[in-house]
C-alpha positions as CSV (number, residue, x, y, z in Angstrom):
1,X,58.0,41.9,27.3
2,X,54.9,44.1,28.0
3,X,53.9,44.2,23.9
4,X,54.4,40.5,23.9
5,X,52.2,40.3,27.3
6,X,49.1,42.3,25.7
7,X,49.2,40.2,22.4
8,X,48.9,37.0,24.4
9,X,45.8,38.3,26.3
10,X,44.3,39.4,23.5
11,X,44.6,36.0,21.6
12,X,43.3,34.2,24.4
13,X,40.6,36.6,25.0
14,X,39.8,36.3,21.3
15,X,39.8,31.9,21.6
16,X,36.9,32.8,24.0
17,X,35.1,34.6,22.3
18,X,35.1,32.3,19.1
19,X,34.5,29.3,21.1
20,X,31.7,31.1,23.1
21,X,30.2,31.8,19.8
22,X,30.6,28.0,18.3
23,X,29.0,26.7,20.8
24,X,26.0,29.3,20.9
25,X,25.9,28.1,17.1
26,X,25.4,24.5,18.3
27,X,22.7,25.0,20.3
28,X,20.8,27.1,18.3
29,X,20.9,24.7,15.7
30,X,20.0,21.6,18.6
31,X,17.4,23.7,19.7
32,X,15.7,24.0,16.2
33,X,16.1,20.6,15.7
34,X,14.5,19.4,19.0
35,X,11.7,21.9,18.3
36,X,11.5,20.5,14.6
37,X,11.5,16.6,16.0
38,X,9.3,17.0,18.6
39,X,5.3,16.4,18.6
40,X,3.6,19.6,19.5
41,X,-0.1,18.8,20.4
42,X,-2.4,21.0,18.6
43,X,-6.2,22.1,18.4
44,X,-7.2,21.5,14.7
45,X,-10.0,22.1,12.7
46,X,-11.4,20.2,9.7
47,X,-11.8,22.2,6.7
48,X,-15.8,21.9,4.5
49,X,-19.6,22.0,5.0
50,X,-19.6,19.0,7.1
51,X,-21.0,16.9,10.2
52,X,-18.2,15.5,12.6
53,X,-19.0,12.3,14.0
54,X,-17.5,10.6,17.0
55,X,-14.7,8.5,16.6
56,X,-15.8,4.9,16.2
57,X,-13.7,2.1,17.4
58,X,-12.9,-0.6,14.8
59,X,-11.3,-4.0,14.4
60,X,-8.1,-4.6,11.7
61,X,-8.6,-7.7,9.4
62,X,-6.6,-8.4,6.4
63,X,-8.9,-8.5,3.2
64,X,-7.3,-11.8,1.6
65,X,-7.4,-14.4,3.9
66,X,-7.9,-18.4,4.1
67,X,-8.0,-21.0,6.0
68,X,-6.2,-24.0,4.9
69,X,-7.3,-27.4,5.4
70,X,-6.6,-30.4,3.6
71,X,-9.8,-32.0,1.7
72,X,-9.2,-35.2,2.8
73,X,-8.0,-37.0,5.9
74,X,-4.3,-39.1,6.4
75,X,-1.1,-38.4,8.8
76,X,0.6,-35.1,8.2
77,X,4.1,-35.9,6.7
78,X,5.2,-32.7,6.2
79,X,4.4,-29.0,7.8
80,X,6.8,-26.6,5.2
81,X,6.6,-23.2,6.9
82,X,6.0,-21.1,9.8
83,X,4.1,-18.7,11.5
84,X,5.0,-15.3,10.0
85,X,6.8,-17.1,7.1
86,X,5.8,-15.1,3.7
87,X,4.5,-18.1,0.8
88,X,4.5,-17.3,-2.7
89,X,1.3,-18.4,-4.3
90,X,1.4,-22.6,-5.5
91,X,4.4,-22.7,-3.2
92,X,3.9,-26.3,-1.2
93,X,2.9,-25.7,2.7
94,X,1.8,-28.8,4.2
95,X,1.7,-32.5,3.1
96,X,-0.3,-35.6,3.6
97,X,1.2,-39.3,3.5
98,X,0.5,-40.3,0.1
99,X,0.8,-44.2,0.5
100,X,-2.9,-44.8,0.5
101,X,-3.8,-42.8,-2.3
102,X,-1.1,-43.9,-4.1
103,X,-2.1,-47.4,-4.0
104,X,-6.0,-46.0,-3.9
105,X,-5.0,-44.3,-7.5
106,X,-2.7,-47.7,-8.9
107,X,-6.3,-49.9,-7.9
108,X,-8.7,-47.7,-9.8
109,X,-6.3,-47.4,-12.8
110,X,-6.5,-51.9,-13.3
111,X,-9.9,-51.4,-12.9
112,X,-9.9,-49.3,-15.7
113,X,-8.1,-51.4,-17.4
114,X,-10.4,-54.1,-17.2
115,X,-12.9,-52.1,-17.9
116,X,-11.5,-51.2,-21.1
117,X,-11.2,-54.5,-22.0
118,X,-14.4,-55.8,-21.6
119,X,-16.0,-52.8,-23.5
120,X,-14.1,-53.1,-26.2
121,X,-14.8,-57.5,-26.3
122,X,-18.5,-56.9,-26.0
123,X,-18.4,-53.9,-28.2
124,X,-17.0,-56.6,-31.3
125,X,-19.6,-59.7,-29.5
126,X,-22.3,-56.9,-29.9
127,X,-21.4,-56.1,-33.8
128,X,-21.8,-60.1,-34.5
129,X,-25.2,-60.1,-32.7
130,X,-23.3,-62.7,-29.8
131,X,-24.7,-60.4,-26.7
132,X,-27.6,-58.2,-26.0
133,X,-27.9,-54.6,-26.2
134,X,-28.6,-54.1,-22.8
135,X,-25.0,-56.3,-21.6
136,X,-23.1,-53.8,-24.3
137,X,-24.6,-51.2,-22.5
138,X,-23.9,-52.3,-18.9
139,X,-19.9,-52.8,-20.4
140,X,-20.0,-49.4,-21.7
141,X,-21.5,-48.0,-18.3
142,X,-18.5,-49.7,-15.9
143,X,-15.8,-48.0,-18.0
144,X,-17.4,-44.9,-17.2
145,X,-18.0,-45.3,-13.8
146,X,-14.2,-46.8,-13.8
147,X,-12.6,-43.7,-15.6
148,X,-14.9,-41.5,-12.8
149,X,-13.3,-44.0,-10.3
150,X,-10.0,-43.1,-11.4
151,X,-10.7,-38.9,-11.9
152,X,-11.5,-39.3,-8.1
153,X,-8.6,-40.9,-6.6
154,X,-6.4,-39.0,-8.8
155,X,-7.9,-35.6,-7.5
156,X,-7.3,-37.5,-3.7
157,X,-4.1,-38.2,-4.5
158,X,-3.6,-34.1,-5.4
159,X,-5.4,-33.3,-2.3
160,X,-2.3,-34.5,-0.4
161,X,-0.4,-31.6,-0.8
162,X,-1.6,-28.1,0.5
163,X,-0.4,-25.0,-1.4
164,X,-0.4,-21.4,-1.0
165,X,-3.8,-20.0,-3.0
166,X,-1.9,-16.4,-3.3
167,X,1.1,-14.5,-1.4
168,X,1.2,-14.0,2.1
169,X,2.0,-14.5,5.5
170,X,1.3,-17.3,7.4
171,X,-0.7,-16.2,10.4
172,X,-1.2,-19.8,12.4
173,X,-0.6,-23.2,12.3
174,X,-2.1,-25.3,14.1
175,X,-1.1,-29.0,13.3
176,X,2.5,-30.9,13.6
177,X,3.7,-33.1,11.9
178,X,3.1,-36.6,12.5
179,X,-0.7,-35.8,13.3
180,X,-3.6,-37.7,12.0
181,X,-5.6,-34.7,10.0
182,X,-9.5,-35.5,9.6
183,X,-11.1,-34.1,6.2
184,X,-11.4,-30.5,6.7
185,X,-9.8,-29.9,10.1
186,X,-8.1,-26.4,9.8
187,X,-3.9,-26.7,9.3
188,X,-2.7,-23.1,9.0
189,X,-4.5,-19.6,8.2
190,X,-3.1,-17.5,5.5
191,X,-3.4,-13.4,5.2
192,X,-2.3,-10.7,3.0
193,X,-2.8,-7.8,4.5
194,X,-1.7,-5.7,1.6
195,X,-5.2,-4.5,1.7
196,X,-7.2,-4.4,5.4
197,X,-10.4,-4.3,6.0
198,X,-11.8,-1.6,8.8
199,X,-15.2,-2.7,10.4
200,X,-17.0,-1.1,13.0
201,X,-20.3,-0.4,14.1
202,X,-22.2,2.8,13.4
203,X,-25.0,3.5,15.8
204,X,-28.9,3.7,14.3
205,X,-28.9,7.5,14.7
206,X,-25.9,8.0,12.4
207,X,-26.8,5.3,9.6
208,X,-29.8,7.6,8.1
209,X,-27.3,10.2,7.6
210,X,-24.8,8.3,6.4
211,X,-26.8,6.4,4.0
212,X,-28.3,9.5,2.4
213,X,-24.9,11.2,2.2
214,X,-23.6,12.4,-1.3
215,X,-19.8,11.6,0.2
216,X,-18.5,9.5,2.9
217,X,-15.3,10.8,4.0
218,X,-13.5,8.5,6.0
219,X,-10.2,8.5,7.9
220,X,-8.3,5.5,9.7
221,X,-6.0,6.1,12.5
222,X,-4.6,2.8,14.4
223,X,-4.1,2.0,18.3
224,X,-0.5,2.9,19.4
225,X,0.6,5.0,15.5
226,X,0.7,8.6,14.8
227,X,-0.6,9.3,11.7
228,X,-4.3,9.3,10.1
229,X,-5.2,7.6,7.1
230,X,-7.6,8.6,3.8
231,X,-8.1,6.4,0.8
232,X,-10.6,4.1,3.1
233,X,-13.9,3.0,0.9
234,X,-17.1,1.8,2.1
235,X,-17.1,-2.1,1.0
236,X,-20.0,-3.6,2.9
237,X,-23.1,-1.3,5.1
238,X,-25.4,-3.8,6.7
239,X,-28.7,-2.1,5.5
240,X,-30.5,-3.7,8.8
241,X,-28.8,-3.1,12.6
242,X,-27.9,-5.7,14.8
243,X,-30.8,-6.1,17.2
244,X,-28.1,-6.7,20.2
245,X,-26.4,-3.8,19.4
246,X,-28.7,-1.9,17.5
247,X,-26.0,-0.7,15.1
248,X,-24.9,-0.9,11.7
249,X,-21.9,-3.2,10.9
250,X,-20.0,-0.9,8.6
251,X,-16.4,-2.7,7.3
252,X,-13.9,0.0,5.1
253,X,-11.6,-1.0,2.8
254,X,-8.2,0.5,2.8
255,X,-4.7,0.3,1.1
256,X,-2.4,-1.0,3.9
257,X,-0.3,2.2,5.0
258,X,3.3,1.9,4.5
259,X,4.7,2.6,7.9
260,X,2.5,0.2,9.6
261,X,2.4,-3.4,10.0
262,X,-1.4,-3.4,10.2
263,X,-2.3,-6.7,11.1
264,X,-5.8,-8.7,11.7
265,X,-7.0,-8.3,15.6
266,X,-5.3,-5.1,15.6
267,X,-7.5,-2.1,17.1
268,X,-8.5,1.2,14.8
269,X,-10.3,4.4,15.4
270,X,-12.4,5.8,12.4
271,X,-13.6,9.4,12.1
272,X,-17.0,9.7,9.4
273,X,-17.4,12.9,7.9
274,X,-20.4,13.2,5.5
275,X,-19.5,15.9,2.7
276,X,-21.9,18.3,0.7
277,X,-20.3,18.0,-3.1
278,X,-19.4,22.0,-2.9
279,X,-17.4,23.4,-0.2
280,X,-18.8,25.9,1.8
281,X,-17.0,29.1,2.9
282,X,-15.3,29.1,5.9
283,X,-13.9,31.8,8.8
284,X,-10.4,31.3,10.1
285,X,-9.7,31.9,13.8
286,X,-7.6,34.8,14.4
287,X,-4.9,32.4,15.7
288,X,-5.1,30.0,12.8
289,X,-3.4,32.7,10.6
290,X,0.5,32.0,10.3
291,X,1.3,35.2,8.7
292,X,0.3,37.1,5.7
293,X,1.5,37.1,2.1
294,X,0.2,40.5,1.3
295,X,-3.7,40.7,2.4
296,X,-3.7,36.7,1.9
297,X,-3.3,35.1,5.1
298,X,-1.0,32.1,5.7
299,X,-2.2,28.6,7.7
300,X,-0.4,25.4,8.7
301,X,-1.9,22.8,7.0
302,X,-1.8,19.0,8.8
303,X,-0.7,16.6,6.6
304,X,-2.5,13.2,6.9
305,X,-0.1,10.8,6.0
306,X,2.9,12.3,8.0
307,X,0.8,14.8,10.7
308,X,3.5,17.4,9.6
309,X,2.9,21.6,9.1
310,X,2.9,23.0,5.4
311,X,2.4,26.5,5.0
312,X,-0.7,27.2,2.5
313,X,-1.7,30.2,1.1
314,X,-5.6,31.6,1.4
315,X,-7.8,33.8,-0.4
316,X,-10.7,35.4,1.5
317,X,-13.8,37.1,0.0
318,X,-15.2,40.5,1.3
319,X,-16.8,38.9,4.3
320,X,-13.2,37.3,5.5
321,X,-14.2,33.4,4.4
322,X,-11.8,31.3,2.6
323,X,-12.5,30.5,-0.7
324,X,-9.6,28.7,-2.3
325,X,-6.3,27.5,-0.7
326,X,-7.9,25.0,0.9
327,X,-10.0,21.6,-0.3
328,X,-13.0,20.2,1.7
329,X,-11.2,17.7,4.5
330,X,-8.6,19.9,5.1
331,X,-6.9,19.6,8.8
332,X,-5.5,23.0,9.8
333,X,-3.9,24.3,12.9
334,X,-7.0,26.6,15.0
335,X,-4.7,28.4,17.7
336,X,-1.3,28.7,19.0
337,X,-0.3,28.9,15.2
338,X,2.4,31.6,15.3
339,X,4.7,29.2,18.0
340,X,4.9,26.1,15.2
341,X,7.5,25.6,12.4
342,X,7.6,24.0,8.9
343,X,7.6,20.5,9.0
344,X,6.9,20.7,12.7
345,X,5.5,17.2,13.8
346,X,2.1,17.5,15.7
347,X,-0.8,15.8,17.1
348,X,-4.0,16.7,17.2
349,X,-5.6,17.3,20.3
350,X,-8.5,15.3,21.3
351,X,-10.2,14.7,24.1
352,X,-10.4,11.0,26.1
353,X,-12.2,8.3,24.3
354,X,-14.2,6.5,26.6
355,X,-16.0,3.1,25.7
């Protein structure tokens, strides 16, 4: 009874100690992963022989965009999609009645007609010397101006129907049907925002520099995202400021990013770096270094598109500056770099905007 005693403490005492260890194991492993998933704030500096500007704030808009309006005026029949609805391009949006073209098209068409035949009896009268030139001439005039006639009400008659000059989303409508449209009034507005445009406006004191700038290094971050964006090319510089704001109207052009819906009105901060063509050597802080791969020193490395640590590699010269490892534009992690992880999501720490 005592042998069997002792055994049975010992296998319970042993269940402890397994579980005790299982669930030590599980929260190691929750612990990594909270670590891993959470966003650390960090104080980063930007890699290059540069001049930081201030962020600027800027204004989403989607490149392609129109608004829709029918040509010509009539009662709308027919409104065929929604706000938000995607159209494919020639698909049909809206339509116009089509009864008065339609009888506007079957009119000029007899007139054509007769026009046809009159040309064509004066043209066999003129041969036989029955009718003057100048009557031949008039017939031959009205079957012009009747075929013209014709063209026109034709193209009115296409004008009824309102399609879709490329893909994309309907933004707004703003007709019913059953309205009476007036030539022109707008219907709908169509975007595709597969490419945005960034504008903002760049204060007189930064446009020299910018302007005489070998590089223009720009990077989009929007309102309410994590993440900052690269890719963005200057497509319009006003080359005279706005006397009211005595700025430069600046507007970027950039490849819509794929984990956000950026849509026109939305808001945009955009961070100007002008860039020599050669990178210049560089000093690391002491708490910037990782750890080191023999006398090579390691750095976290913020990715752009996902603000996530990589671990790169660095060579220094005699004088302790980073030579290679690193391009010009690099983001990497200036302090506190010994706490973070591999694939550690971060944010860079900034200070407040103000307006």
């Amino acid at each position: 009874m005592l042998n069997t005693s002792v055994t049975s403490t010992i296998f319970s005492r042993s269940k402890q100690i397994l579980l005790m260890t299982i669930v030590m194991a599980w929260s190691a492993v929750a612990q990594s992963q909270t670590a891993t998933e959470s966003v650390q704030p960090v104080k980063a500096m930007v890699v290059g022989n540069q001049q930081q500007l201030p962020p600027f704030a800027a204004e989403v808009s989607a490149t392609q965009h129109a608004a829709m309006a029918f040509r010509i005026s009539g009662e709308l029949r027919g409104l065929y999609v929604r706000m938000g609805q995607f159209a494919r391009q020639g698909q049909l949006l809206a339509e116009l009645d089509p009864t008065d073209y339609e009888l506007a098209v079957q009119a000029r068409q007899a007139e054509l007609d007769l026009a046809a035949i009159r040309s064509e009896r004066d043209a066999k009268l003129f041969e036989r010397k029955l009718i003057s030139e100048d009557q031949f001439d008039r017939s031959k005039t009205d079957l012009q101006v009747a075929r013209a006639r014709l063209a026109q009400a034709q193209t009115d008659l296409n004008d009824t129907r309102l399609r879709a000059p490329f893909d994309g989303y309907v933004a707004l409508t703003h007709a019913r049907a059953g309205e009476v449209m007036a030539a022109n009034q707008m219907v709908m507005q169509l975007e595709n925002n597969d490419q945005v445009d960034i504008s903002f406006n760049l204060p007189v004191q930064y446009g020299a520099e910018m302007l005489e700038a070998g590089t223009l290094a720009a990077t989009v971050s929007f309102t309410g995202r994590p993440g900052r964006y690269l890719g963005a090319r200057v497509k319009e510089f006003a080359s005279q400021p706005d006397p009211d704001t005595n700025s430069y109207r600046v507007t970027l052009s950039l490849p819509r990013p794929p984990k956000v819906n950026a849509l026109t009105g939305m808001n945009a901060w955009v961070e100007l770096s002008t860039l020599n063509q050669q990178m210049q050597p560089v000093s690391l802080p002491k708490d910037a270094v990782v750890k080191y791969q023999g006398d090579n020193p390691v750095v976290w490395r913020i990715e752009p598109e996902t603000q996530t640590l990589s671990e790169v590699e660095v060579v220094l010269d005699e004088q302790g500056q980073v030579v290679s490892g690193l391009n010009r534009g690099d983001r990497i992690v200036a302090a506190g770099a010994s706490r973070l992880m591999q694939g550690q999501k971060v944010r860079v720490w900034e200070r407040e905007r103000g307006i």
